[in-house]
BATORLUM-752371 format. One record per residue (C-alpha): residue number from 0; residue in one letter; chain; x, y, z. Coordinates in nm, 2 decimals. Example, Ala and Ser with C-alpha at 12.3 -4.5 7.8 and 13.67 -1.06 7.14 Angstrom:
+-----+---+---+--------+--------+--------+
|   k | r | c |      X |      Y |      Z |
+-----+---+---+--------+--------+--------+
|   0 | A | A |   1.23 |  -0.45 |   0.78 |
|   1 | S | A |   1.37 |  -0.11 |   0.71 |
+-----+---+---+--------+--------+--------+
***
This chain:
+-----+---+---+--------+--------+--------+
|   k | r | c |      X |      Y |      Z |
+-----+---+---+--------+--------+--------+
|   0 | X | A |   0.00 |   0.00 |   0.00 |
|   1 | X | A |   0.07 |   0.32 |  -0.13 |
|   2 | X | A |   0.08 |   0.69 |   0.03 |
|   3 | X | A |  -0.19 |   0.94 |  -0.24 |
|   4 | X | A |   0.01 |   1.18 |  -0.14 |
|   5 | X | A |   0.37 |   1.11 |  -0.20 |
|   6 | X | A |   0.36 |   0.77 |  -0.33 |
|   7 | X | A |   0.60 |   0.61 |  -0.04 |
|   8 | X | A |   0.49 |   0.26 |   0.13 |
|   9 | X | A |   0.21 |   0.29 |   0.41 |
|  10 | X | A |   0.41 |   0.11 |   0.70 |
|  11 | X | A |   0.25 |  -0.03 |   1.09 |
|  12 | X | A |   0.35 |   0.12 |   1.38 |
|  13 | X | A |   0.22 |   0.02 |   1.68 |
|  14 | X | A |   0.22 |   0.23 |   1.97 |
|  15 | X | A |   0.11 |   0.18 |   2.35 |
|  16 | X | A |  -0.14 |   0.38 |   2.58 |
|  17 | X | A |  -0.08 |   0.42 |   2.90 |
|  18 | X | A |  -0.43 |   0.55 |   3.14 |
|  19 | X | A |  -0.43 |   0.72 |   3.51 |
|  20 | X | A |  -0.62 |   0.41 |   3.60 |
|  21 | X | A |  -0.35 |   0.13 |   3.50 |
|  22 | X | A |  -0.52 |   0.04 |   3.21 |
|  23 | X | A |  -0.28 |  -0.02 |   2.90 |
|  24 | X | A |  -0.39 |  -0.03 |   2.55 |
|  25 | X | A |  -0.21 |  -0.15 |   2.22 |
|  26 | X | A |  -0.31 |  -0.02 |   1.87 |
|  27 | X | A |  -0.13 |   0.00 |   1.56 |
|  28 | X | A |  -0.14 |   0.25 |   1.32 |
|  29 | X | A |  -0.08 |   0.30 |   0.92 |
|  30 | X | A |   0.15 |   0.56 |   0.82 |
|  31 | X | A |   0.31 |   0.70 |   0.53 |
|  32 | X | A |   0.70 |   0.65 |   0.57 |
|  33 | X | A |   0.80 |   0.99 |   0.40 |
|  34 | X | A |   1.10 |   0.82 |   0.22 |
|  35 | X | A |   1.01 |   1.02 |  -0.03 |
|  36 | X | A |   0.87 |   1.36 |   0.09 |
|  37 | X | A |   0.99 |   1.47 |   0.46 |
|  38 | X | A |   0.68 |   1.69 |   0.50 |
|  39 | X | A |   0.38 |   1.47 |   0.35 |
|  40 | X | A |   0.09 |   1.54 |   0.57 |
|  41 | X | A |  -0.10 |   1.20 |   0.49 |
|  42 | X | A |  -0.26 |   1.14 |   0.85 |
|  43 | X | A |  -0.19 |   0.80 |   0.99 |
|  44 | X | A |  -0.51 |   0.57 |   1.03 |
|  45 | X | A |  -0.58 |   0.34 |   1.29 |
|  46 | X | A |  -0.61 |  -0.05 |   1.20 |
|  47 | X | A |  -0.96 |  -0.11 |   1.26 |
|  48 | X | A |  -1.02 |   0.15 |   1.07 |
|  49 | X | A |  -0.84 |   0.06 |   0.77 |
|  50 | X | A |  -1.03 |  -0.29 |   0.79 |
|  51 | X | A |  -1.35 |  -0.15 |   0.80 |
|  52 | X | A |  -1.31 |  -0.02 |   0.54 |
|  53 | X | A |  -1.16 |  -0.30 |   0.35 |
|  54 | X | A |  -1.47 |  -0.53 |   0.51 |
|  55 | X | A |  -1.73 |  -0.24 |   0.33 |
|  56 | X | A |  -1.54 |  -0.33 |  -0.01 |
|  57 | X | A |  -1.54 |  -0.68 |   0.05 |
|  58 | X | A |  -1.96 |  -0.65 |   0.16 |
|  59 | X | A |  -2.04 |  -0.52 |  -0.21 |
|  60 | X | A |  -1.93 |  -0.84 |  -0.34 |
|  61 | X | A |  -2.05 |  -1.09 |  -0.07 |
|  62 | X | A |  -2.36 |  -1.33 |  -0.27 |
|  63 | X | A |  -2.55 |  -1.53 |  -0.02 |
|  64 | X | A |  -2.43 |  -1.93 |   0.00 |
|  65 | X | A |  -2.81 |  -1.97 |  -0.21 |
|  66 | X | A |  -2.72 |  -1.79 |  -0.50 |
|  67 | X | A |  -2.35 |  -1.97 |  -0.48 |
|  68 | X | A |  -2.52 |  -2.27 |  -0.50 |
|  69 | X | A |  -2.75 |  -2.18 |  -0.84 |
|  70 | X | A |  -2.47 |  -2.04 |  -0.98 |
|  71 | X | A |  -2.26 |  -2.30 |  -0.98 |
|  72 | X | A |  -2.55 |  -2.56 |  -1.02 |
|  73 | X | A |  -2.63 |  -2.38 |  -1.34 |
|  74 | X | A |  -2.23 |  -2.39 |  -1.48 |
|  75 | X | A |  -2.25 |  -2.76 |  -1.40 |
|  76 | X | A |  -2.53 |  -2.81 |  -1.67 |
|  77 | X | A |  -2.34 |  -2.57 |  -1.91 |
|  78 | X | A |  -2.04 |  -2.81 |  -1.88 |
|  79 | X | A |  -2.19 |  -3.13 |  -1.94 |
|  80 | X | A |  -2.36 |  -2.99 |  -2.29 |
|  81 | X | A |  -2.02 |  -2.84 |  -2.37 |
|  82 | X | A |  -1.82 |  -3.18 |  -2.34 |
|  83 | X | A |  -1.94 |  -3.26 |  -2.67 |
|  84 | X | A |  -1.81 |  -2.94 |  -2.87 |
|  85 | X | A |  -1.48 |  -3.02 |  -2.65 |
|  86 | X | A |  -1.45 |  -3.33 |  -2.79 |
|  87 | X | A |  -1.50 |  -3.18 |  -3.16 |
|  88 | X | A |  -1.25 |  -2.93 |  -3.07 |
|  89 | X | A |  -1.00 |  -3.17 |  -2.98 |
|  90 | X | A |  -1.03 |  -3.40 |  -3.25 |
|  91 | X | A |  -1.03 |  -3.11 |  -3.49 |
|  92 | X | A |  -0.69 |  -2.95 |  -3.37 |
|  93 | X | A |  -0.57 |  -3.32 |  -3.36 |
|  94 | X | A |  -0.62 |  -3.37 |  -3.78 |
|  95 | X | A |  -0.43 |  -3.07 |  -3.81 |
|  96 | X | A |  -0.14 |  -3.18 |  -3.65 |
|  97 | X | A |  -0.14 |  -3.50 |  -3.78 |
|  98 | X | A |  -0.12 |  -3.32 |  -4.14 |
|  99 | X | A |   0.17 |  -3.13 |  -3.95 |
| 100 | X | A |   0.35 |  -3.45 |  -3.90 |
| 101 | X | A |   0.31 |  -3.63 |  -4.25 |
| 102 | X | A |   0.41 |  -3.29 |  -4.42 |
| 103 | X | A |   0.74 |  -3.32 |  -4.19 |
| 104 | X | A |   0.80 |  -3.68 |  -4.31 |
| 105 | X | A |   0.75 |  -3.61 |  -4.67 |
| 106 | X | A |   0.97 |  -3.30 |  -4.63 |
| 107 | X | A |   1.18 |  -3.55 |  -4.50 |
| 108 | X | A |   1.20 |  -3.79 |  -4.81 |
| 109 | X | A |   1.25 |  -3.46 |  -5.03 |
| 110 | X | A |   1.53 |  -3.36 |  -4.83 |
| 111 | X | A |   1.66 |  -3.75 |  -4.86 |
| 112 | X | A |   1.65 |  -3.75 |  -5.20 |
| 113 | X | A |   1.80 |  -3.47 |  -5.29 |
| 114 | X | A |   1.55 |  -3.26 |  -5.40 |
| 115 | X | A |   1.57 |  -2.96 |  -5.26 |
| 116 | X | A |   1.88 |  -2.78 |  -5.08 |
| 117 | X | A |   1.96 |  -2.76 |  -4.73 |
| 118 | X | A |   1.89 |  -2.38 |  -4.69 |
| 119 | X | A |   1.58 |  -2.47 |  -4.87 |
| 120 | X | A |   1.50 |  -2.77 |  -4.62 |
| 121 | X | A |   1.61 |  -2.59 |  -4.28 |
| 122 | X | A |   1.33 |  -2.30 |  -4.40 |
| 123 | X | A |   1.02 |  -2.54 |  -4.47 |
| 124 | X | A |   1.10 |  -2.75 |  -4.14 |
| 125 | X | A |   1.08 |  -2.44 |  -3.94 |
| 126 | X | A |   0.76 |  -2.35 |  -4.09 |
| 127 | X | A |   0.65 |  -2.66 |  -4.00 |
| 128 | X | A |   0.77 |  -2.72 |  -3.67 |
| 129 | X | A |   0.59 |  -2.35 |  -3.58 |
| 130 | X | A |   0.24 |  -2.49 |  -3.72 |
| 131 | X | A |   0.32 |  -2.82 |  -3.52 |
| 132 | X | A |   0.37 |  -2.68 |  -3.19 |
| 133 | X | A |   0.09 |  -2.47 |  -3.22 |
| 134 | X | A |  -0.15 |  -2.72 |  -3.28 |
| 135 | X | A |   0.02 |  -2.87 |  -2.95 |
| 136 | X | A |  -0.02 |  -2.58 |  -2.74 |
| 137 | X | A |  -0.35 |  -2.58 |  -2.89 |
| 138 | X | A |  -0.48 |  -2.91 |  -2.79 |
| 139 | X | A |  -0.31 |  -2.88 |  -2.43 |
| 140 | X | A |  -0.42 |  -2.54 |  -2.34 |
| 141 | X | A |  -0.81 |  -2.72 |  -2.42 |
| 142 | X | A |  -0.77 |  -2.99 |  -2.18 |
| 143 | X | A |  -0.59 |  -2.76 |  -1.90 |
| 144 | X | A |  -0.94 |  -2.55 |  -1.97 |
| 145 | X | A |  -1.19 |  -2.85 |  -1.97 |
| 146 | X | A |  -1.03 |  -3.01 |  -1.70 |
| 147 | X | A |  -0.97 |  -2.64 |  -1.46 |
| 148 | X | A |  -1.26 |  -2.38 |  -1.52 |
| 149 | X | A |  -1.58 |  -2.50 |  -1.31 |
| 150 | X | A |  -1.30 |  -2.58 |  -1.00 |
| 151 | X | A |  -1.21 |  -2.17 |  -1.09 |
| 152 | X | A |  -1.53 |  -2.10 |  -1.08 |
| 153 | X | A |  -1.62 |  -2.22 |  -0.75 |
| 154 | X | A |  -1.33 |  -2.03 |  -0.62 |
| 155 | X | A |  -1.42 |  -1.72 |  -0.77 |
| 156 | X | A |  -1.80 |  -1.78 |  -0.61 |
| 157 | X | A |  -1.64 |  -1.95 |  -0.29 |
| 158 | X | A |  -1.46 |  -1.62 |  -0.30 |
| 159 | X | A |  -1.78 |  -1.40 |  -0.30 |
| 160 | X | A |  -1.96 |  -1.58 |  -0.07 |
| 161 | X | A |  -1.72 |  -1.62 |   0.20 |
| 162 | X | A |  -1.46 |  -1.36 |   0.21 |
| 163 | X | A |  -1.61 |  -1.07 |   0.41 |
| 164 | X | A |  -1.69 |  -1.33 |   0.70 |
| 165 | X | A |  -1.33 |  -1.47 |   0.63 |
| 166 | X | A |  -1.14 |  -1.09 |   0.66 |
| 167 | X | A |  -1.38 |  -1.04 |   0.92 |
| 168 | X | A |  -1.33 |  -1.34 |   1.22 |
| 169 | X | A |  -1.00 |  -1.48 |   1.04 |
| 170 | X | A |  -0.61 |  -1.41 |   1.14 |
| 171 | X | A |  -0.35 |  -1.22 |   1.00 |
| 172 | X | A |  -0.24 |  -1.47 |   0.72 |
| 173 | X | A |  -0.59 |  -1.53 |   0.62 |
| 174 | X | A |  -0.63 |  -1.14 |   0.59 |
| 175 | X | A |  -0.38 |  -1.10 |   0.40 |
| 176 | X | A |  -0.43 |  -1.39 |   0.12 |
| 177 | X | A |  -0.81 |  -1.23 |   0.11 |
| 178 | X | A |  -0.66 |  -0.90 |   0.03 |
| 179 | X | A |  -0.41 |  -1.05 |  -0.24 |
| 180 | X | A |  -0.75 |  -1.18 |  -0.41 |
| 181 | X | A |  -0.95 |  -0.89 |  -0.35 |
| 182 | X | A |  -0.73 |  -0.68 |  -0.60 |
| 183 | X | A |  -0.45 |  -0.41 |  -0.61 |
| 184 | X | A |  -0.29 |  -0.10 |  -0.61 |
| 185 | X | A |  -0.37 |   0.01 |  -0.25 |
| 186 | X | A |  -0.36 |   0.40 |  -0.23 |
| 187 | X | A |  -0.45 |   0.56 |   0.11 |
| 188 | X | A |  -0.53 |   0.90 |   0.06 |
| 189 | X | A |  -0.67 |   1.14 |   0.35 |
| 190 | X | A |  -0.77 |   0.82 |   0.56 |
| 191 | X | A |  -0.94 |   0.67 |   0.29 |
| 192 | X | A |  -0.83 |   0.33 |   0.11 |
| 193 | X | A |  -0.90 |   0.30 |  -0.25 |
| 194 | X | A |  -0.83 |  -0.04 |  -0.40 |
| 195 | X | A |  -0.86 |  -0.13 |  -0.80 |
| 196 | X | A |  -1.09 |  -0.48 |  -0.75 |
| 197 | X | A |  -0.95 |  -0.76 |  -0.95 |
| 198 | X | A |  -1.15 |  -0.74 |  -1.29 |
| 199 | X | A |  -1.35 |  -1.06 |  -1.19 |
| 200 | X | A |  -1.44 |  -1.01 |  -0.88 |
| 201 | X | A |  -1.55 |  -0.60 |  -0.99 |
| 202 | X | A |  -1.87 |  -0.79 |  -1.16 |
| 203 | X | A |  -1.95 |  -0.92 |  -0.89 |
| 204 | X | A |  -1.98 |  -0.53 |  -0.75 |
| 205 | X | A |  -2.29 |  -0.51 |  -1.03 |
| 206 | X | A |  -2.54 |  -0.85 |  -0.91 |
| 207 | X | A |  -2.51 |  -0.85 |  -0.57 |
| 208 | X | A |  -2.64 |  -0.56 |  -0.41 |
| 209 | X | A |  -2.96 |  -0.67 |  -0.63 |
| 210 | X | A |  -2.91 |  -1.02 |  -0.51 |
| 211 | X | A |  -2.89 |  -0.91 |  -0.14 |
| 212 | X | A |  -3.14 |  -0.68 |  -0.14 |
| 213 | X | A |  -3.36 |  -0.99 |  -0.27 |
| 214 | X | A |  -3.28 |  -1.18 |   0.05 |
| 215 | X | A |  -3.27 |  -0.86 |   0.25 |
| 216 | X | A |  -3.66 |  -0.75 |   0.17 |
| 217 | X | A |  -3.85 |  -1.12 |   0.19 |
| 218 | X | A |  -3.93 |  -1.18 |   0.54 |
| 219 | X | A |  -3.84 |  -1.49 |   0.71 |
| 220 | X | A |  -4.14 |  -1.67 |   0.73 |
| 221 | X | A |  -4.20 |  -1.60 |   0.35 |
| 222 | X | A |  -3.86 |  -1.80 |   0.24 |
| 223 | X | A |  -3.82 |  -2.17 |   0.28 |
| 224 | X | A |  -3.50 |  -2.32 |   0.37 |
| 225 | X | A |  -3.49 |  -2.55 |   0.03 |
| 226 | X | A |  -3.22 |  -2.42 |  -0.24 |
| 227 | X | A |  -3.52 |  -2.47 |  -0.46 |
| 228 | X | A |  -3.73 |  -2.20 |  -0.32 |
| 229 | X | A |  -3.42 |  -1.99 |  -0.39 |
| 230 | X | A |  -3.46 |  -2.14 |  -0.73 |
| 231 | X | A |  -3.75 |  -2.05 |  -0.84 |
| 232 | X | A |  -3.70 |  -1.67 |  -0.71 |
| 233 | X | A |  -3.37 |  -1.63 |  -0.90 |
| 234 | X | A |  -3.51 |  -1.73 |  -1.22 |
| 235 | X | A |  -3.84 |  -1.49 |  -1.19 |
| 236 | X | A |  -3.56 |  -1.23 |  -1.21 |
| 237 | X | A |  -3.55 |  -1.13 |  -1.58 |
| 238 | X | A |  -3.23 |  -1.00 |  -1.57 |
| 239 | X | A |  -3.07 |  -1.32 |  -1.54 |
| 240 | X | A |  -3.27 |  -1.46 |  -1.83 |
| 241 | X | A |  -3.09 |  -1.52 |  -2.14 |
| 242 | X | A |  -3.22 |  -1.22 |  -2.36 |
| 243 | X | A |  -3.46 |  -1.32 |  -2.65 |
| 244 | X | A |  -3.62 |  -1.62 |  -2.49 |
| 245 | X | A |  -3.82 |  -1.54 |  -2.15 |
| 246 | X | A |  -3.93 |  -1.91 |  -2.17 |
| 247 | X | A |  -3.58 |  -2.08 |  -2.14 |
| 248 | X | A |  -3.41 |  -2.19 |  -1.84 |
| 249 | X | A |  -3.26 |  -1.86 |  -1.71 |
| 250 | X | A |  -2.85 |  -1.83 |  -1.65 |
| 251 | X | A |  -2.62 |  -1.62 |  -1.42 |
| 252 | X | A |  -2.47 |  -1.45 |  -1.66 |
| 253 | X | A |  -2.64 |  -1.15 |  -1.79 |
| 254 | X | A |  -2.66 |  -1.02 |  -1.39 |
| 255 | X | A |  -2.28 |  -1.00 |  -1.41 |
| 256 | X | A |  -2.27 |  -0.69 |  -1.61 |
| 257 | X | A |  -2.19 |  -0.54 |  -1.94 |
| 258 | X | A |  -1.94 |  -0.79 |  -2.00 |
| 259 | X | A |  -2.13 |  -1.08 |  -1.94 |
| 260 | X | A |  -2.47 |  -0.95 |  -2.15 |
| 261 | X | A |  -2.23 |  -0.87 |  -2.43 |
| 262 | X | A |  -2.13 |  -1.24 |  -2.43 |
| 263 | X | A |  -2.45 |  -1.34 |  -2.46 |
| 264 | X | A |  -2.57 |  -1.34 |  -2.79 |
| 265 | X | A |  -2.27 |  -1.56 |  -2.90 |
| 266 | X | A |  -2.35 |  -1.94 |  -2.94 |
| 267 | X | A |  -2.20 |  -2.15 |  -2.64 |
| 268 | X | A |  -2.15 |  -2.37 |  -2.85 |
| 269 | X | A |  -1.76 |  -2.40 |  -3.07 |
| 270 | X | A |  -1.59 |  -2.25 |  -2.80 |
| 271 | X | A |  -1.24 |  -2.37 |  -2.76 |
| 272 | X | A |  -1.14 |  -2.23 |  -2.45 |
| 273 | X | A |  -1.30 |  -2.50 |  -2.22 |
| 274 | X | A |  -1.56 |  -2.25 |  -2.00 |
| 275 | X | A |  -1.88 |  -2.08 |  -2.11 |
| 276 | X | A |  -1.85 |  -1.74 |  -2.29 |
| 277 | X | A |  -2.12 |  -1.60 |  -2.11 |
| 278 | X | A |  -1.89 |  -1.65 |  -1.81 |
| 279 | X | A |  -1.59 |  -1.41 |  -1.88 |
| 280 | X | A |  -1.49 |  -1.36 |  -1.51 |
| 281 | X | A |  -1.38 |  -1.72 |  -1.47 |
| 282 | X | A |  -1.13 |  -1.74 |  -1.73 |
| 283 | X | A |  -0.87 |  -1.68 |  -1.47 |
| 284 | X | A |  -0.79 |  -1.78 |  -1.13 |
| 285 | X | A |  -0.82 |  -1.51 |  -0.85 |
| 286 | X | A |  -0.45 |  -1.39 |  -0.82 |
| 287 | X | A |  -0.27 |  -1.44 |  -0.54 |
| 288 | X | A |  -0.05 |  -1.13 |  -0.51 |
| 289 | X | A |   0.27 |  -1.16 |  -0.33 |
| 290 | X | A |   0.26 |  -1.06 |   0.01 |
| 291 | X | A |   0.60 |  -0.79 |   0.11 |
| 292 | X | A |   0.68 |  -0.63 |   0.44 |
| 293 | X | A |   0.52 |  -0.35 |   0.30 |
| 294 | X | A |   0.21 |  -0.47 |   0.25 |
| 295 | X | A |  -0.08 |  -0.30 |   0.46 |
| 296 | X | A |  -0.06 |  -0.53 |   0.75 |
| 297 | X | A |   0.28 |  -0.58 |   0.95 |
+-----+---+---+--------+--------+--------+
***
């Protein structure tokens, strides 16, 4: 974390208050080191604070373990229907690289015979040899993606659900690996954290005050404890109803903003990097930023 001011590293400092009575308290402070400007006037901020405010960032992404569970019931489905056009894929990239291979040996036999020169030879082989290994990297980076994106996606929802609560009762390393997910470039500036969310985790920012305030305005008595209730009341929701067809089976995806509509009117189906497209914010793992001295716990 970052000074606004000056741009030096926020360090912890704790200090020790002594009272009339006997009482001692312990806090700890942020501060700006002023390695780089003697005179900054950045205020220091007290630790509970700071993570109050970091627990009010974490609360506009926080999706109730109901919604977690539809979510990633409803990815489940998409992955079984997609196994198929995997499959194709796979077996497409493979005839390609199998041409790869017989052009090679045939190259070969030219070369052999005398045919064609070395210069010549060395040339079309390295043409070759590109087109092959990218047909290789092709057909590994698929099954790395079929094989890895609904496990990222329940991280990412894992993530959502849990991580306020986490931050919130958890210790200092937990804390900290929750902050290196939540995103980066810390700036404190006039007692106040700003934090750039991690792109995937920022769409989460859009659905779930709208999801909350869906759990937050039904009374108890009115909700049933069954994930199917839930069911039914996040499907009334047009918003998360594929656009064009108010009869289908409705998705996630068009609650987790622009992105995610935009995606929409593609066809699931062809799609080569092993997730659905109308899932953009799990096509990468929540980062886990390394974690420095300077980081804004000590």
């Amino acid at each position: 974390m970052r000074c606004g001011e000056c741009g030096a590293f926020i360090t912890a400092e704790k200090k020790t208050k002594h009272q009339k009575n006997g009482n001692i308290h312990h806090y700890t402070y942020y501060r700006c080191t002023r390695r780089i400007k003697k005179n900054c006037s950045e205020p220091p901020i007290r630790s509970d604070e700071l993570e109050s405010q970091i627990l009010n960032v974490l609360g506009k992404i926080t999706i109730p373990a109901q919604f977690h569970q539809w979510a990633i019931k409803q990815l489940k489905e998409e992955h079984a229907k997609e196994k198929i056009d995997h499959n194709e894929i796979t077996q497409a990239q493979r005839h390609h690289l199998d041409i790869c291979a017989k052009k090679l040996d045939a190259l070969f036999n030219i070369r052999l015979n005398e045919e064609i020169g070395a210069e010549e030879y060395a040339r079309k082989k390295d043409v070759l040899m590109q087109e092959k290994q990218k047909y290789e990297g092709l057909i590994a980076d698929t099954q790395t993606r079929i094989e890895t994106w609904l496990n990222r996606a329940e991280e990412t929802f894992s993530f959502a659900e849990t991580a306020q609560k986490r931050f919130e009762t958890g210790t200092l390393e937990d804390k900290r690996h929750i902050l290196s997910c939540l995103g980066s470039n810390l700036i404190l500036t006039g007692k106040q954290l700003r934090i750039s969310v991690d792109k995937n985790l920022a769409l989460f920012q859009e659905v779930a005050p709208e999801i909350q305030n869906l759990h937050n305005r039904l009374e108890p008595a009115q909700v049933a404890d069954s994930i199917t209730d839930w069911e039914v009341l996040y499907s009334q929701n047009e918003n998360w109803r594929p656009q064009g067809d108010s009869n289908r089976r409705s998705h996630l995806p068009l609650a987790l903003g622009k992105q995610g509509s935009a995606q929409m009117s593609h066809s699931l189906r062809g799609n080569p990097y092993g997730f659905p497209l109308v899932f953009p914010f799990l096509s990468q793992r929540c980062p886990s930023s390394p974690i420095g001295k300077n980081w804004i716990f000590p």
